[in-house]
C-alpha positions, 0 to 999 in steps of 0.5 A: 533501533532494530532491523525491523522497526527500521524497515517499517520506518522505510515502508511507512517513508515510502508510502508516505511518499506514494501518497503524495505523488497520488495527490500530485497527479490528481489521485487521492488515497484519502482511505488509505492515509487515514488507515496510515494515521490510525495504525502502524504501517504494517497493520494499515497495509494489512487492512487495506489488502484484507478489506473488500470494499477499499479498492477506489483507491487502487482503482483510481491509481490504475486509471491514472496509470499510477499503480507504481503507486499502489501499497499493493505493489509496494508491499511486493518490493523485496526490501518489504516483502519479509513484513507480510505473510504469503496470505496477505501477499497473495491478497494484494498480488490478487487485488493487482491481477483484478485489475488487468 
């Protein structure tokens, strides 16, 4: 196992993760995990970030005062950063700026 495919296990155990914790607290990221079921994670971060029209998802995680939560801040933490371009980055740092 290399240092990436590594790293992409850690990211999708993290999200994984995130998405629990959205359940328990009552926001769901039902788009989200299905996007985590059908792609790697990398690519369903990708997706997510790129698409207009799923942010419900981040929205509710705001409203419950959860974007802890959100892949768009998790993709931003250091050990995640080196799997995304700035493009895609940028995008998510927007999609969070939105929001305040």
């Amino acid at each position: 196992m290399n240092s990436t495919q590594s790293l992409t296990e850690r990211l999708a155990e993290r999200l994984w993760t995130a998405c629990e914790h959205s359940r328990e607290v009552g926001c769901f990221q039902n788009t989200f995990e299905q996007l985590l079921r059908k792609h790697d994670v990398v690519n369903a971060v990708r997706h997510l970030i790129m698409s207009p029209d799923l942010v419900n998802s981040l929205k509710e995680l705001a409203h419950c005062g959860r974007l802890d939560l959100a892949p768009e801040l998790i993709m931003q933490e250091p050990e995640y950063r080196k799997l995304f371009n700035d493009a895609e980055l940028a995008a998510a740092k927007h999609r969070l700026k939105a929001l305040l």
